[in-house]
C-alpha positions in Angstrom: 37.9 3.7 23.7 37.7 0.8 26.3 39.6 -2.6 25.3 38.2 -5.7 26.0 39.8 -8.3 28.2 41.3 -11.4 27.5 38.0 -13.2 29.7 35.4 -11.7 27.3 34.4 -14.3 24.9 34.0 -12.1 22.2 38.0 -11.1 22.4 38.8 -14.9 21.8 39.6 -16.3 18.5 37.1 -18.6 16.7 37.6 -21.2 14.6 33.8 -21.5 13.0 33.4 -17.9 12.5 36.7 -16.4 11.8 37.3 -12.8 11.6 37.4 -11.5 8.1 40.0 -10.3 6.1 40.2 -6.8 4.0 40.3 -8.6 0.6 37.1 -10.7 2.2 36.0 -7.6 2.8 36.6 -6.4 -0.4 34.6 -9.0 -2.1 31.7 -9.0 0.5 28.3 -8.9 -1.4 25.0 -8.2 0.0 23.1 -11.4 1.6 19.8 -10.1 -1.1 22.3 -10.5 -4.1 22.8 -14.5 -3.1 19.7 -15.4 -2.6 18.4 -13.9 -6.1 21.6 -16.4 -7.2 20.0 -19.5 -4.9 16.3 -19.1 -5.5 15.9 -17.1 -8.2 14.6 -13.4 -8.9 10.8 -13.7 -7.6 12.5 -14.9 -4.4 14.7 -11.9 -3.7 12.0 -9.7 -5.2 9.8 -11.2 -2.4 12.0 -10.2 0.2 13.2 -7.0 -1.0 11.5 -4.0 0.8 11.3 -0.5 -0.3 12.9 2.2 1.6 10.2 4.0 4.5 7.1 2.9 5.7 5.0 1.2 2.7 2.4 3.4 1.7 -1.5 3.0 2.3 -4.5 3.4 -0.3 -6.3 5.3 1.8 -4.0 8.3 3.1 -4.5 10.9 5.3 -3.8 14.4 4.3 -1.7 16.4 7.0 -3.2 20.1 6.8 -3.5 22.8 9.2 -7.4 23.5 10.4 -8.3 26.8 13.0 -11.1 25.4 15.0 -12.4 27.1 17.7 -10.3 26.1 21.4 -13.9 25.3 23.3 -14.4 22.4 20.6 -10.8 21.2 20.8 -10.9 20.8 24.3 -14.7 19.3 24.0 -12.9 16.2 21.7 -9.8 16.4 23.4 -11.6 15.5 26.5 -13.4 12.5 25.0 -9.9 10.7 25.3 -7.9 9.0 22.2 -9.1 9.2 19.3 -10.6 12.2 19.0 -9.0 13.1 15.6 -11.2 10.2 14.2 -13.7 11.4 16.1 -14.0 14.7 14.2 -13.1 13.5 11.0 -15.9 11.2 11.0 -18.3 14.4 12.1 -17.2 16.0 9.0 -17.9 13.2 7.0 -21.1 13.2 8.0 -21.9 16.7 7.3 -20.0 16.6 3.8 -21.7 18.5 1.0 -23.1 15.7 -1.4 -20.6 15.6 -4.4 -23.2 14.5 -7.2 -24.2 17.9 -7.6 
């Protein structure tokens, strides 16, 4: 492990932000916790996020589909996009579900 020098700033002691001790340590709470404290609970429940990416109402489903390599490469060819592109081609020739 490298050592730092006695020229890097971060190696020098400061007053304003001291470092912090294990029974500070000890005590440490987590930054959410204080604000619920401060502004109340709709505040921290405003900023607290959910683990992974938030989830959209309209989400895709992630399947496997054997299609033919000739059309592949046909909407492949047409640049990005092209998995839109066929999903909106078999929209458009979905059976009619009123039936």
């Amino acid at each position: 492990m490298k050592t730092k020098s006695k020229n890097d700033p971060a190696s020098r002691p400061d007053e304003e932000n001291p470092e912090w001790t294990p029974e500070e340590m000890r005590h440490a709470r987590p930054a959410l916790d204080l604000v619920g404290q401060v502004f109340g609970t709709a505040a921290a429940t405003a900023l607290r996020r959910g683990r992974g990416r938030p989830e959209k109402p309209d989400r895709k489903v992630n399947l496997t589909l054997r299609i033919d390599p000739d059309v592949l490469e046909a909407y492949r060819h047409e640049g990005k996009g092209w998995q839109t592109r066929i999903n909106q081609v078999l929209r458009e020739h979905m059976p009619d579900r009123r039936r």
